[in-house]
mmCIF file of the C-alpha atoms, coordinates in Angstrom:
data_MODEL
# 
_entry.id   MODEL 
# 
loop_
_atom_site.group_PDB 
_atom_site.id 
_atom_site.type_symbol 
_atom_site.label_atom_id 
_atom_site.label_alt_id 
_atom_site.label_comp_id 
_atom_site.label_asym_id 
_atom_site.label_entity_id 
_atom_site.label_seq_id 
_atom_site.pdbx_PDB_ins_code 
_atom_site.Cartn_x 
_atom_site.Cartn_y 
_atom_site.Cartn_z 
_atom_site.occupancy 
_atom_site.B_iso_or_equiv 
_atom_site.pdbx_formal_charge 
_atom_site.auth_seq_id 
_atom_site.auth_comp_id 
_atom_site.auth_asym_id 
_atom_site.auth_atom_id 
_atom_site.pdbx_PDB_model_num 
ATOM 1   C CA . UNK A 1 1   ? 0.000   0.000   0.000  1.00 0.00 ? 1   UNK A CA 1 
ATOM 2   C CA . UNK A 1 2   ? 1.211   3.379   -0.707 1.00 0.00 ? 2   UNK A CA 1 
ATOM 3   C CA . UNK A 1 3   ? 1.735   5.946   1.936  1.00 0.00 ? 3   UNK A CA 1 
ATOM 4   C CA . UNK A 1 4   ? 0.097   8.649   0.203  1.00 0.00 ? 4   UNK A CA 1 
ATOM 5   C CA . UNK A 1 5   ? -3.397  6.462   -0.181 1.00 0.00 ? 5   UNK A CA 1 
ATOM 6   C CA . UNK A 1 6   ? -4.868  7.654   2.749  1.00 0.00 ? 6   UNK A CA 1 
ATOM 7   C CA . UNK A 1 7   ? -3.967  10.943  2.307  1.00 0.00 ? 7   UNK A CA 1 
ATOM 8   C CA . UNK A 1 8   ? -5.394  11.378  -1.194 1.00 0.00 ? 8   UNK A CA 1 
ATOM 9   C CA . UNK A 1 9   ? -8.619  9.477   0.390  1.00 0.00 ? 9   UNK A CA 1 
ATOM 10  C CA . UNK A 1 10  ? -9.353  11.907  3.084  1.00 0.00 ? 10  UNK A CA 1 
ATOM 11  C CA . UNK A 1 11  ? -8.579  14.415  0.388  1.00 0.00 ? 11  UNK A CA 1 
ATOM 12  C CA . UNK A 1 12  ? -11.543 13.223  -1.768 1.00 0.00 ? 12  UNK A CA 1 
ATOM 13  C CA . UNK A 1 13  ? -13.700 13.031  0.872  1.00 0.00 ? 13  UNK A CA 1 
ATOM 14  C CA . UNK A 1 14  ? -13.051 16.344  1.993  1.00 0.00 ? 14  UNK A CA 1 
ATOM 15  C CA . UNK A 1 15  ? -13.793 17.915  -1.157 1.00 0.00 ? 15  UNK A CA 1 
ATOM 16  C CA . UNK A 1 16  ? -16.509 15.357  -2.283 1.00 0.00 ? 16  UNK A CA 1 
ATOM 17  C CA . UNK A 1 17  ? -19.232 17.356  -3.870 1.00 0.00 ? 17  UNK A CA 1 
ATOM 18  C CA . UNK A 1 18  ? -22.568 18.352  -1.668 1.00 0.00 ? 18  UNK A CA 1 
ATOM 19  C CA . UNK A 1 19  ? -25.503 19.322  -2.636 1.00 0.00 ? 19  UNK A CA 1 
ATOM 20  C CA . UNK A 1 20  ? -26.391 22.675  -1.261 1.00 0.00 ? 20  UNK A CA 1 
ATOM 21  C CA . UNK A 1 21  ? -29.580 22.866  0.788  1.00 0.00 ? 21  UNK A CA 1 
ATOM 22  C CA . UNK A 1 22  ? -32.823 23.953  -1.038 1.00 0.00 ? 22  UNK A CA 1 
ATOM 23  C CA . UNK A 1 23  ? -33.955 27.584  -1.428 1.00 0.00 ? 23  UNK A CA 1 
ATOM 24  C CA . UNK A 1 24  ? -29.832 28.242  -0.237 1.00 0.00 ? 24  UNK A CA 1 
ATOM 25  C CA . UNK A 1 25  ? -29.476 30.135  -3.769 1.00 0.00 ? 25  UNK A CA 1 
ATOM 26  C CA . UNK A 1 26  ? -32.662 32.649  -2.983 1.00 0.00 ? 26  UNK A CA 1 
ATOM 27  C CA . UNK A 1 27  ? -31.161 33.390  0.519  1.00 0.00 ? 27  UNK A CA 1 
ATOM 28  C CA . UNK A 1 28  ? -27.959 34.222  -0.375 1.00 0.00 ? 28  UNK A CA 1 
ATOM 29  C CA . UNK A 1 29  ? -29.214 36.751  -3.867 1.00 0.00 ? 29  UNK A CA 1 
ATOM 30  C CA . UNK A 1 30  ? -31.807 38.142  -1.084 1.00 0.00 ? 30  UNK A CA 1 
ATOM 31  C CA . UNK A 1 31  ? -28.925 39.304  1.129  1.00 0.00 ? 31  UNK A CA 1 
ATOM 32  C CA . UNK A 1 32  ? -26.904 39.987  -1.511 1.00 0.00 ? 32  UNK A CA 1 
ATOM 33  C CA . UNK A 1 33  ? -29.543 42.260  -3.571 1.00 0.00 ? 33  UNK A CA 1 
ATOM 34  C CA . UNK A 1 34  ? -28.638 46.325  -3.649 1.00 0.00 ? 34  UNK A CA 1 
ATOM 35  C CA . UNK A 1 35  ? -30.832 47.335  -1.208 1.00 0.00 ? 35  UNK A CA 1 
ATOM 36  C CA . UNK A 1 36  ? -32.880 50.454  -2.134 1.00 0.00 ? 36  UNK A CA 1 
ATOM 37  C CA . UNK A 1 37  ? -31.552 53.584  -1.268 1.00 0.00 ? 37  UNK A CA 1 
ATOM 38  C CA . UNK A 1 38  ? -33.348 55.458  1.815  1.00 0.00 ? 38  UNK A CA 1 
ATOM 39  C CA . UNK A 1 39  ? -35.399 58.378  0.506  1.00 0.00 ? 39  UNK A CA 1 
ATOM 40  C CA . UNK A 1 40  ? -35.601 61.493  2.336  1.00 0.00 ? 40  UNK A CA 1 
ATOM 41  C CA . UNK A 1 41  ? -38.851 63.255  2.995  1.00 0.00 ? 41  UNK A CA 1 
ATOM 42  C CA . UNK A 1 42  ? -39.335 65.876  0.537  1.00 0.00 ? 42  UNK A CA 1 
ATOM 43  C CA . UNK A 1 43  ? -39.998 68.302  3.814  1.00 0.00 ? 43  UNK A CA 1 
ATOM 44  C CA . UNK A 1 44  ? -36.300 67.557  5.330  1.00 0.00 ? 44  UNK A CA 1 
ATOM 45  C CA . UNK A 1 45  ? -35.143 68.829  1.345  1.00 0.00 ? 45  UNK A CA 1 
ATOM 46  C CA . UNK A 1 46  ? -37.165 72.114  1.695  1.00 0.00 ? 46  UNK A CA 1 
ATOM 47  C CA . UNK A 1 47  ? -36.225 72.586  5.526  1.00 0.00 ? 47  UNK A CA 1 
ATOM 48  C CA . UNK A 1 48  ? -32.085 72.130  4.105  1.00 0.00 ? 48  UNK A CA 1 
ATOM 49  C CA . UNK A 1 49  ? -32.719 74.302  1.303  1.00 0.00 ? 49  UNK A CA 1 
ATOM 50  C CA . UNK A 1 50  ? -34.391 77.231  3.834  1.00 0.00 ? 50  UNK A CA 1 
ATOM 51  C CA . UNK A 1 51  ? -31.072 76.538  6.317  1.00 0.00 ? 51  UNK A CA 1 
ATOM 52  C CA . UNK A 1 52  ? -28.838 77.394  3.538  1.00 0.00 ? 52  UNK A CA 1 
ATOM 53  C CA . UNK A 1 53  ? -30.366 80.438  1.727  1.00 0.00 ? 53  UNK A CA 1 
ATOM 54  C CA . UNK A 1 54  ? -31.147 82.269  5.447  1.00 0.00 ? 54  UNK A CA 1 
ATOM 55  C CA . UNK A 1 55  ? -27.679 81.334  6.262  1.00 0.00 ? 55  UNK A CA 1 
ATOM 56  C CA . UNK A 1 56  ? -26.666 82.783  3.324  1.00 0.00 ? 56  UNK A CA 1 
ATOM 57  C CA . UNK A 1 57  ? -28.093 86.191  3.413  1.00 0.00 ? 57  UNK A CA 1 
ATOM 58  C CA . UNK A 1 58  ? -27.271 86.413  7.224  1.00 0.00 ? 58  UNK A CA 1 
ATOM 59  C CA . UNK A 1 59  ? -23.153 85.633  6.192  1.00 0.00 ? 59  UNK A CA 1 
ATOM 60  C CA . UNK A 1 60  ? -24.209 88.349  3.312  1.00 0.00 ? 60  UNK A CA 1 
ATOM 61  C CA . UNK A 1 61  ? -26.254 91.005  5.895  1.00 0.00 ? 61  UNK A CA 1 
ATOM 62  C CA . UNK A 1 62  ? -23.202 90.635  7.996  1.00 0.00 ? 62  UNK A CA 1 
ATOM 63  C CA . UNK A 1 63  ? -20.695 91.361  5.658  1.00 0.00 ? 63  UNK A CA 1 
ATOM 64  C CA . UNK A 1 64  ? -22.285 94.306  4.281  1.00 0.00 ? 64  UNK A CA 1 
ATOM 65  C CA . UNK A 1 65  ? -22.778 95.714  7.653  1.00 0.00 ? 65  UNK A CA 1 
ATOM 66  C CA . UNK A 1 66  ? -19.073 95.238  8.128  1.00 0.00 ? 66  UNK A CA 1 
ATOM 67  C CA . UNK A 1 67  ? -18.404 96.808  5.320  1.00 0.00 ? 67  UNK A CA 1 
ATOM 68  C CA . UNK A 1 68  ? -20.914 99.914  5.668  1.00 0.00 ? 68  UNK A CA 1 
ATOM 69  C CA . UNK A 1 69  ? -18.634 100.024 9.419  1.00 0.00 ? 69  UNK A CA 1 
ATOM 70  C CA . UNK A 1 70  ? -15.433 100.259 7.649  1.00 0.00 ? 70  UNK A CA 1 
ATOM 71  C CA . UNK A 1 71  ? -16.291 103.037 5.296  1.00 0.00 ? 71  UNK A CA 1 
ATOM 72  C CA . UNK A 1 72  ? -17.724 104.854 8.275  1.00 0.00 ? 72  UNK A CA 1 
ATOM 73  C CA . UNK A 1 73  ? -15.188 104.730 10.442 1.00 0.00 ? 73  UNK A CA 1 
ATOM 74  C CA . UNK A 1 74  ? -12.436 105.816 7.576  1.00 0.00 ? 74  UNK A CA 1 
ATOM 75  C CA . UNK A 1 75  ? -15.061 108.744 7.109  1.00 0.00 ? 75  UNK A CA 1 
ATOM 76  C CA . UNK A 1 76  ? -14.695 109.818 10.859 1.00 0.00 ? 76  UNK A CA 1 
ATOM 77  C CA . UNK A 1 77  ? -10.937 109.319 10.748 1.00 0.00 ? 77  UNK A CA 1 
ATOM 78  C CA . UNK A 1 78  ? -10.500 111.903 7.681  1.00 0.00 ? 78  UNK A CA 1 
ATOM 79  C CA . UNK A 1 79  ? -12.560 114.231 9.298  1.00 0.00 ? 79  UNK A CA 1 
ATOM 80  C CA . UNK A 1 80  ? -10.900 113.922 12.546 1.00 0.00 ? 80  UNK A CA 1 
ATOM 81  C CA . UNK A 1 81  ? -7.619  114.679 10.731 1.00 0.00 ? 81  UNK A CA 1 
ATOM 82  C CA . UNK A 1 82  ? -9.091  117.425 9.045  1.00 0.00 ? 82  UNK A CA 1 
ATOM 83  C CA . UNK A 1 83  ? -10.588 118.613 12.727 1.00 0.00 ? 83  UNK A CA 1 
ATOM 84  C CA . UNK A 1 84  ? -6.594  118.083 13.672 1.00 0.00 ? 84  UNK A CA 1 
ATOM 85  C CA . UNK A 1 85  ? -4.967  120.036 10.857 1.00 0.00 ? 85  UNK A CA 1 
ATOM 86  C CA . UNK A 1 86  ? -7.382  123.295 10.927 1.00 0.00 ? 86  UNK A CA 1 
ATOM 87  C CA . UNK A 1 87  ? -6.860  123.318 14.735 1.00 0.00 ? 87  UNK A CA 1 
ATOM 88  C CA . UNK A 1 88  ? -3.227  123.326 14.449 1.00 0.00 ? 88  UNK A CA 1 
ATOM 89  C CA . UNK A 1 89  ? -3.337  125.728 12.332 1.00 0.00 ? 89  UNK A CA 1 
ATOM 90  C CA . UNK A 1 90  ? -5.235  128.183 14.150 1.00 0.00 ? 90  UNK A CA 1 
ATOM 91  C CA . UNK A 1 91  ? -3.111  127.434 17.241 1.00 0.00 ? 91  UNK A CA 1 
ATOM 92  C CA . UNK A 1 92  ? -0.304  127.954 15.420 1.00 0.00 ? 92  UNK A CA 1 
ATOM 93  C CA . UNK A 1 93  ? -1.621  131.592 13.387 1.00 0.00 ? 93  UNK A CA 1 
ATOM 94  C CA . UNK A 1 94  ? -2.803  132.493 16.770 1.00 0.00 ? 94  UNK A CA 1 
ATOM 95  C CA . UNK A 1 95  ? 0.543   132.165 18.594 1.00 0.00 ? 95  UNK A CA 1 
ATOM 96  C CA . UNK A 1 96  ? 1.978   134.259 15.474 1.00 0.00 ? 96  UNK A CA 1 
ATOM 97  C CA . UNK A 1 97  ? -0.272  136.868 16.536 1.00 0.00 ? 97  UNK A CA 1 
ATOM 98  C CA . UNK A 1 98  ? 0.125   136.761 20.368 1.00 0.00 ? 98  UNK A CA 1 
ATOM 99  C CA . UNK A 1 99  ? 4.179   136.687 19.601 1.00 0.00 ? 99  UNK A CA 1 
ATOM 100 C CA . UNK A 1 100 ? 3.631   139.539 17.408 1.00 0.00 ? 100 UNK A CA 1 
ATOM 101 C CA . UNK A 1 101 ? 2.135   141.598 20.109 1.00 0.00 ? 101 UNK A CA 1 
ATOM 102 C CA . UNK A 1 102 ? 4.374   140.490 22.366 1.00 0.00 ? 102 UNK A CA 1 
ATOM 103 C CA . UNK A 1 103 ? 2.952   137.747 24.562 1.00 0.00 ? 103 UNK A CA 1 
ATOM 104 C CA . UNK A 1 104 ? 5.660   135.351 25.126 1.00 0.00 ? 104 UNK A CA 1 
ATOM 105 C CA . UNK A 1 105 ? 4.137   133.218 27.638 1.00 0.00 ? 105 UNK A CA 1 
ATOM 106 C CA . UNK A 1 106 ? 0.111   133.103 29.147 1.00 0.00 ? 106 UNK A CA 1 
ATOM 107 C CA . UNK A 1 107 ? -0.594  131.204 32.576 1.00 0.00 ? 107 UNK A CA 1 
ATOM 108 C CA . UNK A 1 108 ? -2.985  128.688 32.746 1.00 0.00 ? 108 UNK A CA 1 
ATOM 109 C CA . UNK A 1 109 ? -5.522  128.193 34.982 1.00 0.00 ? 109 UNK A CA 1 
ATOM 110 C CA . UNK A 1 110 ? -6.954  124.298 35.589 1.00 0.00 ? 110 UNK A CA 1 
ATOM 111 C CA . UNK A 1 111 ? -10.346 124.219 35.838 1.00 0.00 ? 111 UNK A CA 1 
ATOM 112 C CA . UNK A 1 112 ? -12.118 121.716 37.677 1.00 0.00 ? 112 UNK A CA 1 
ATOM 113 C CA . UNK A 1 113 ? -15.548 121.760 36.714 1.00 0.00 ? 113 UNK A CA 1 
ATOM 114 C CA . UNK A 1 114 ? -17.167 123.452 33.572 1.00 0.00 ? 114 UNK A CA 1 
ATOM 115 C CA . UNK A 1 115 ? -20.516 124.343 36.032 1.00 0.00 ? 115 UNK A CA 1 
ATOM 116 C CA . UNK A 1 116 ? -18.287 127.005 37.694 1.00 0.00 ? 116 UNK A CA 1 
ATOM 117 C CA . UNK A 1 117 ? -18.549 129.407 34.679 1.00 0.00 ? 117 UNK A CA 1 
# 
């Protein structure tokens, strides 16, 4: 007897065909059938839709706002530099004219309170 007999036997009988159990083949294509894709209520499509266009034209309102803040405040910071430069230049003209008259120096008084006057 040759050694490799049994071996080759068990072999056979290991991979001796079976006959799969009935119905097996509808089982198996039922689980393995694309399953239909979940639809989403038409409502939750609107209500998305809604999120995004508010959101929208709040991230616009806002940025616009920033905006209209930013032109404003380079509006008051012109002016104030205007409101600096004609101020200087009356202080100035009107120490020319107190120098010219001869006022060298004029003594300040603090004031506490404005009401005083």
């Amino acid at each position: 007897m040759n050694p490799v007999d049994p071996f080759e036997r068990q072999l056979r009988e290991v991979f001796r065909r079976v006959e799969p159990p009935p119905g097996l083949e509808q089982r198996i294509l039922r689980r393995v059938r694309p399953r239909q894709p979940r639809r989403l209520p038409p409502w939750l499509a609107v209500a998305a839709s809604l999120v995004l266009v508010v959101g929208g034209s709040l991230g616009v309102m806002r940025w616009q706002e920033r905006q209209h803040r930013q032109r404003e405040a380079e509006r008051v910071r012109q002016q104030l530099a205007l409101t600096l430069e004609i101020t200087s230049r009356t202080l100035a003209r009107a120490d020319q004219r107190l120098r010219s008259i001869g006022v060298e120096r004029i003594r300040l008084q603090e004031v506490s309170s404005w009401q005083e006057y």
